[in-house]
Structures are given as C-alpha cells and as structure tokens.
C-alpha positions in Angstrom: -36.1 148.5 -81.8 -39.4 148.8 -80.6 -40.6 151.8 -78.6 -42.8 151.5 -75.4 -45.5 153.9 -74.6 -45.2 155.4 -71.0 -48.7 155.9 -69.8 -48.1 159.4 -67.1 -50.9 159.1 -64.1 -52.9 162.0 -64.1 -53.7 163.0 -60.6 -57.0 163.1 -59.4 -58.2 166.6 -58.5 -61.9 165.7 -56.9 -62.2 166.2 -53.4 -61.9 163.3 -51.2 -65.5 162.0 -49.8 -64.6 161.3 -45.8 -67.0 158.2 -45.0 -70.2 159.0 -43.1 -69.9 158.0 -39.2 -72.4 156.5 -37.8 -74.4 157.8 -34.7 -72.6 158.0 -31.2 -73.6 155.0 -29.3 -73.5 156.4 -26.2 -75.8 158.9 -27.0 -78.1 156.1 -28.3 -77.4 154.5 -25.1 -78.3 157.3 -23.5 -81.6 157.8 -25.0 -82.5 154.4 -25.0 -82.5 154.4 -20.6 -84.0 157.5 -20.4 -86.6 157.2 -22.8 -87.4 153.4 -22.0 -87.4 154.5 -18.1 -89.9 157.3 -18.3 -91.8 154.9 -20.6 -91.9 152.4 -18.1 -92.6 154.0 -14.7 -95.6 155.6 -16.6 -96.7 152.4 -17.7 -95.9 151.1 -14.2 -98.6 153.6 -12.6 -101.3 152.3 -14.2 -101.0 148.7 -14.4 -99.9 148.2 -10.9 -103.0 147.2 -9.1 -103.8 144.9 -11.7 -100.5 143.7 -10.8 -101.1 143.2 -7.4 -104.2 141.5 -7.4 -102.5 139.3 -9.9 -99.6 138.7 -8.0 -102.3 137.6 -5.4 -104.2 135.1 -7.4 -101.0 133.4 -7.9 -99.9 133.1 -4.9 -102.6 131.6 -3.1 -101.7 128.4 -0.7 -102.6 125.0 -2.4 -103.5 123.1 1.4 -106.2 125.7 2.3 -109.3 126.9 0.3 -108.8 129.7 -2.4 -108.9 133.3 -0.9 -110.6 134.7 -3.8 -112.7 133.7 -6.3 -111.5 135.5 -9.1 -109.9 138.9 -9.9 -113.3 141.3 -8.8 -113.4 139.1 -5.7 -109.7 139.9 -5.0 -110.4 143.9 -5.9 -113.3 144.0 -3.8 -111.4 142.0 -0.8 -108.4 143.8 -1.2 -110.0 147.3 -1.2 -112.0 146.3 1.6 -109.0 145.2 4.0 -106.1 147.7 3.2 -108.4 150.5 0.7 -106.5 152.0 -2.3 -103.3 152.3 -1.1 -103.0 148.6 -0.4 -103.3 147.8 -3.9 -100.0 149.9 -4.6 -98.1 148.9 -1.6 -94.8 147.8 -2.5 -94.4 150.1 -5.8 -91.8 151.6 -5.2 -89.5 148.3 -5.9 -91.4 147.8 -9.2 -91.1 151.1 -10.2 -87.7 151.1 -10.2 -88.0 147.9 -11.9 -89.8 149.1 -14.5 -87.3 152.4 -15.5 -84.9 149.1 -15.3 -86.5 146.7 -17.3 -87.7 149.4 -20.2 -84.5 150.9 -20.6 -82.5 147.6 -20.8 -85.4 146.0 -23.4 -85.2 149.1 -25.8 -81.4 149.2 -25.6 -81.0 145.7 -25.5 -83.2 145.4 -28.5 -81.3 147.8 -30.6 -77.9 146.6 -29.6 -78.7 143.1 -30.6 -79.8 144.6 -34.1 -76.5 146.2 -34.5 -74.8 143.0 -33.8 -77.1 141.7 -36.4 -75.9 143.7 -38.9 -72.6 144.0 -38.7 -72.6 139.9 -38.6 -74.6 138.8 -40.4 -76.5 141.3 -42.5 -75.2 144.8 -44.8 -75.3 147.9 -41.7 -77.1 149.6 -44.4 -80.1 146.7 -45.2 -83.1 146.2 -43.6 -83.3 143.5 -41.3 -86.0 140.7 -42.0 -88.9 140.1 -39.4 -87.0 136.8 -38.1 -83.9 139.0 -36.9 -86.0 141.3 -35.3 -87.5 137.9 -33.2 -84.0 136.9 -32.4 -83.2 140.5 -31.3 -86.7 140.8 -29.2 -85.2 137.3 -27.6 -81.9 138.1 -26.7 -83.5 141.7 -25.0 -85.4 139.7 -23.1 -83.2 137.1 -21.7 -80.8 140.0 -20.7 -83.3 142.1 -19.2 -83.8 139.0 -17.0 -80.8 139.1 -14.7 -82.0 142.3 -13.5 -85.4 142.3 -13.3 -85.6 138.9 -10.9 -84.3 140.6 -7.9 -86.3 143.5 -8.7 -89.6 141.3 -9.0 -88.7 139.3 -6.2 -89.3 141.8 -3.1 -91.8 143.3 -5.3 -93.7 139.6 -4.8 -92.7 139.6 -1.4 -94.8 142.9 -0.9 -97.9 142.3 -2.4 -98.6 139.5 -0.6 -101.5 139.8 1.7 -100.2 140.3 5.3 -101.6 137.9 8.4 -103.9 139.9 10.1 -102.6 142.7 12.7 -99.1 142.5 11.3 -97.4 145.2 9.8 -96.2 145.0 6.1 -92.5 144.9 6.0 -90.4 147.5 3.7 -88.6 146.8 0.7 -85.2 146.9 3.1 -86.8 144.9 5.9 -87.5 142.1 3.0 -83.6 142.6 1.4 -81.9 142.1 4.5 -84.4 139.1 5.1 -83.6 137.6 1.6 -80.0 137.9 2.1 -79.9 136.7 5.8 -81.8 133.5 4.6 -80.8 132.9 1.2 -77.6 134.7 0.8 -76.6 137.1 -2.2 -77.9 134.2 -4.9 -81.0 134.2 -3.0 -81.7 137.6 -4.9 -82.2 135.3 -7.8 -84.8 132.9 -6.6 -87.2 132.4 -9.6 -84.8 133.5 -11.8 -85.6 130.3 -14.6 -89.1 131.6 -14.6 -87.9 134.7 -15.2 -85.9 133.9 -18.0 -88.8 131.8 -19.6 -91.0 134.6 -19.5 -88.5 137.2 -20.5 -87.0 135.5 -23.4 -90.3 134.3 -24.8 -92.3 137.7 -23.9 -89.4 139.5 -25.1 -89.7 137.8 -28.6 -93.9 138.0 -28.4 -94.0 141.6 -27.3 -91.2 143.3 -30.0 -92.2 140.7 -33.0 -95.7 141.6 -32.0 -95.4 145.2 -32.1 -92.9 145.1 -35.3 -95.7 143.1 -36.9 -99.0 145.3 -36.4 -96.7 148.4 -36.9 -95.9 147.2 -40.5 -99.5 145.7 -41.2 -100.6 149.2 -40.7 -97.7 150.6 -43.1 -99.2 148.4 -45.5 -101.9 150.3 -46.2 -99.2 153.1 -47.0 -96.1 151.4 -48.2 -96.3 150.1 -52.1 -96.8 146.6 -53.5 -93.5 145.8 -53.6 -92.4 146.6 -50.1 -93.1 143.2 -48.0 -89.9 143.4 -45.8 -90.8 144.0 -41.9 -88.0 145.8 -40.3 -88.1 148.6 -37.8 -86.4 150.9 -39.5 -89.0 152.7 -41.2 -91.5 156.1 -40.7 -93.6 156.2 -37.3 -97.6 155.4 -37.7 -100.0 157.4 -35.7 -100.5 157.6 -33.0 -103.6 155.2 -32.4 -101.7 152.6 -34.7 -98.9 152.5 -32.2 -101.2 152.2 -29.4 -103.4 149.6 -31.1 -99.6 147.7 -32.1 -98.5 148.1 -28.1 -101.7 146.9 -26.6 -101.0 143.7 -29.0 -97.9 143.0 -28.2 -98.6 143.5 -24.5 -101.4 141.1 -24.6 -98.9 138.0 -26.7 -95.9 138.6 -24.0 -98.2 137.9 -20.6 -100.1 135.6 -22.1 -97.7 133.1 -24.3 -95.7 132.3 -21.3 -98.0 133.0 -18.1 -97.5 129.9 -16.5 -93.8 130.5 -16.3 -94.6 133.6 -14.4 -97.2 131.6 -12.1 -94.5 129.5 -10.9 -92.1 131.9 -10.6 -94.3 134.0 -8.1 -95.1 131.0 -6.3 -91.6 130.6 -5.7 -90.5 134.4 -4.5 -93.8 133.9 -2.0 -93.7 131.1 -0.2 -92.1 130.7 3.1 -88.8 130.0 3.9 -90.1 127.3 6.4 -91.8 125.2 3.2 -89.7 123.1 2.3 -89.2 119.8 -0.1 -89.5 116.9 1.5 -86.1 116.5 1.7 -85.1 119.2 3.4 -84.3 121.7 0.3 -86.2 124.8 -1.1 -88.4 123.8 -3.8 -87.2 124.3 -7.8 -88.8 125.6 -10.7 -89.9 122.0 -11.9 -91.2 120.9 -8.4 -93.4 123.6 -8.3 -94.8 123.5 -11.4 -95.4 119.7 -11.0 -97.2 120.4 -7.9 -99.3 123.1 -9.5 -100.3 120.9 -12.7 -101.1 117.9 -9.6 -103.5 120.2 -8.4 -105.1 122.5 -10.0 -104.0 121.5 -13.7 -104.0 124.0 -16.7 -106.3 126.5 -14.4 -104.1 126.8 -12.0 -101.0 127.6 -14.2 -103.2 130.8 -15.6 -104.7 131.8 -12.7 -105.0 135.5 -13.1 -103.9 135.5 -17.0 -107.5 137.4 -17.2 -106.4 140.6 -15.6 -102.8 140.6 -16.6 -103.6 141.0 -20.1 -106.6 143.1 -19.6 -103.8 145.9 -18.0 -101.3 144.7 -19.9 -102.7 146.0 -23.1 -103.1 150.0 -22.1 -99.9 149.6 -20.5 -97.8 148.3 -22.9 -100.1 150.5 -25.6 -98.8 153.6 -23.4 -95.1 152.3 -22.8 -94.6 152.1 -26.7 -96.7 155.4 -27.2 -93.8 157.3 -25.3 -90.7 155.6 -25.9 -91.9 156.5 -29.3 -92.8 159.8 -29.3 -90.4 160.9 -26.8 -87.4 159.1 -29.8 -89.5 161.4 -32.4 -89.4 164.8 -30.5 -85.9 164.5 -29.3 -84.4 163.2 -32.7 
C-alpha cells in the first residue's frame, strides 16, 4: 500500500506590507483652487489693459468707420477719454474670473489625468504627450461653463460708453442680462467659449508640457523621450520661457472664436437678425468674414498675445512655485 507524503504549510512570519495610499484628493483639490486662484488674479493684474483695449478692437460696429486704428491708437484714445483707471474698469468681474478659471484649469487638468490612468493607463506610468493633450482639452472645455458668464459682463464693461453716460456696474449689467435674456442669457457666447477653451486648453498645457520637457532634455538621458508632467521642476526662467509659449499658442490658435464671441456679449439687445431673433455664433462670424475677411476675425490678436505671454509666463511661474514650497 502506497504511502502519501503530507506536505505541513509553514506559516509565514514576515510582516505584512499595508499597500501605499495615494494622496488625499481633496487636499489636492484644495491646492489646486487656491494655488491656480492666486496664480490667476496675479496674472489678471497685469494683462488686463491689454485686455481691454482688446476687447475694444473686437467689438467695434461693422456700419460705421473703425474707432481705432490699431491697438496704440486704442491706448492713446482710451487713456485720453477715461485715463488709467478706464482701462481697468470692469476688473473686478474678471478677476474673479480669473481665480475661477485657473483653479478649475489646473484641477481640471490633473483630474482628467487621474481618469487617465486609472482607465486607460498603469496609476504608476508616465502618461505619453497625447494624454496630456486630451487632459489639457477636457480642462478647457469644463472651465468653459463657468468662465462664459464670467466673461460676458466683463465684455459688457469694457465697452466704451456713449459719451456723458455713466458706466453701469457689474450688478446693473446682471440684472440687465437676466431681465432681457433670462438665466440662459448668462450663457450667450458660450460656443465661442467652448471653441476657445477646448482648443486653448489643449495649446496652452501641450504647449507648456512640451517646452518644459525640451528643456529637461538637456538634463534627462538618451533614453528618456517620454513627455509627461510628472517629472522635476526646471528653473525658473525655463518655466517662464515654457508659460509665455504656451500663452502665446492658446490666444492665438483659436482667436477668431474669441472675436465672435465678444462680438456677441457686446452688441445690443435691439440688433437683431432679420428675422426677428438674436444673432448666433455662425451668423456672426459669417457676417464678420463678409466684411472684413481674415483681418477682421484677428483684429487685436497683436496685443493679446503680446500680454498673453508675461501673463501666462507669470500664471505658471506661481502655480508652480507656490505647488513646490507648499509640497
């Protein structure tokens, strides 16, 4: 009769290894808004007279002669009728846009990488440069849906007032919006918006990603080729150099959608389509590219990305040192 070997299980005495958590989100959430907001209101500071004579440029009226000749012309006018302080009326809307904006792009951004990962890529790999454009994307389009109301009174207040008249306040201009256009109203522009949001957003993080890692290069060795964002900071200058970049590819990719879309949030109420209803997205652009062709559509472009660059260079400069010092 044959005998079978019993084989005892020896227990085993190592410690067991807990797996490693991963970071709160809601601190990262945290960090994300307040970082991104302080970020962009000092960004906000200095680019927003450039904005406004921008905004101005834009908007000028296609049945009368042009107001300005060109962004010094609309400086020199501008300062002339209403002195600094006119070229920063209406900030405080934007402002708050701005601490709005930032923090939703940079927490958009990352949460969108998460997603990334834990779908489609390994949590603990690298993602390659074209999920970081698909991440920069989907930030944008989200950051959309708030910014449009935000933009829309800003519009509304840089627009040169008739003379004698008193600019309106950011709460004279809501209540105005909603009396006319109702709650949706708030959203007027809001395909422009989305255009420019979800193209910029891909132009101005793919941007930045980009120059950041051609500056690693120099660094990093042979072998290392994979863009991801997930890697050590670069100077100071480098980040600067990368946000100026990628300020100057969002505003200038997808201007014209931003043209059109301030066109929209400053005309009258009383112009209307010929049929009685508030112009669209594509009538106005139509009408635009009638009349004063490619030109017309980047009217202003010049200036935009002349203070986009600093602005954006500054904007990355502290999200980025203020995520280094605080951990």
């Amino acid at each position: 009769m044959a005998t079978t070997d019993h084989v005892i299980p020896v227990k085993d005495e190592r410690p067991m290894e807990l797996a490693s958590l991963p970071p709160s989100q809601g601190i990262e959430a945290f960090k994300d808004i307040v970082f991104g907001s302080a970020a962009g209101m000092a960004g906000k500071v200095i680019e927003y007279p450039f904005d406004t004579v921008k905004v101005r440029l834009q908007s000028q009226p296609n049945d009368r002669p042009l107001l300005y000749n060109g962004p010094l012309d609309c400086f020199r006018k501008s300062i002339r009728a209403d002195g600094l302080r006119g070229l920063y009326r209406g900030i405080s809307a934007p402002m708050a846009g701005a601490a709005i904006e930032n923090s939703c792009l940079f927490f958009s951004y990352r949460i969108a990488q998460d997603v990334l990962k834990a779908t489609l890529y390994s949590s603990s790999d690298s993602l390659p440069f074209s999920a970081l454009l698909i991440s920069g994307a989907a930030s944008g389009s989200i950051t959309s849906l708030a910014l449009t109301p935000i933009e829309l009174i800003k519009c509304k207040m840089q627009v040169p007032v008739e003379s004698g008249g008193k600019p309106p306040g950011p709460l004279t201009l809501i209540a105005s919006v909603f009396r006319q256009d109702g709650f949706l109203g708030f959203w007027r522009g809001q395909l422009g918006t989305l255009i420019r949001e979800t193209g910029g957003g891909t132009a101005w993080f793919g941007s930045y990603e980009g120059v950041s890692h051609f500056f690693r290069g120099y660094s990093a060795s042979p072998s290392d080729v994979e863009i991801s964002s997930d890697q050590t900071s670069i100077p100071v200058y480098q980040q600067m150099i990368a946000g100026a970049t990628a300020g100057i590819s969002y505003n200038f990719l997808f201007y014209p959608a931003d043209t059109i879309k301030s066109r929209m949030q400053t005309e009258d109420v009383s112009q209307t389509a010929t049929n009685g209803e508030r112009k669209t997205f594509w009538n106005v652009a139509k009408t635009l590219w009638k009349q004063q062709g490619l030109r017309g559509m980047y009217r202003g472009c010049g200036i935009t990305c002349g203070r986009s660059a600093p602005s954006s260079a500054f904007i990355f400069t502290v999200y980025e040192g203020l995520r280094s010092y605080f951990g």
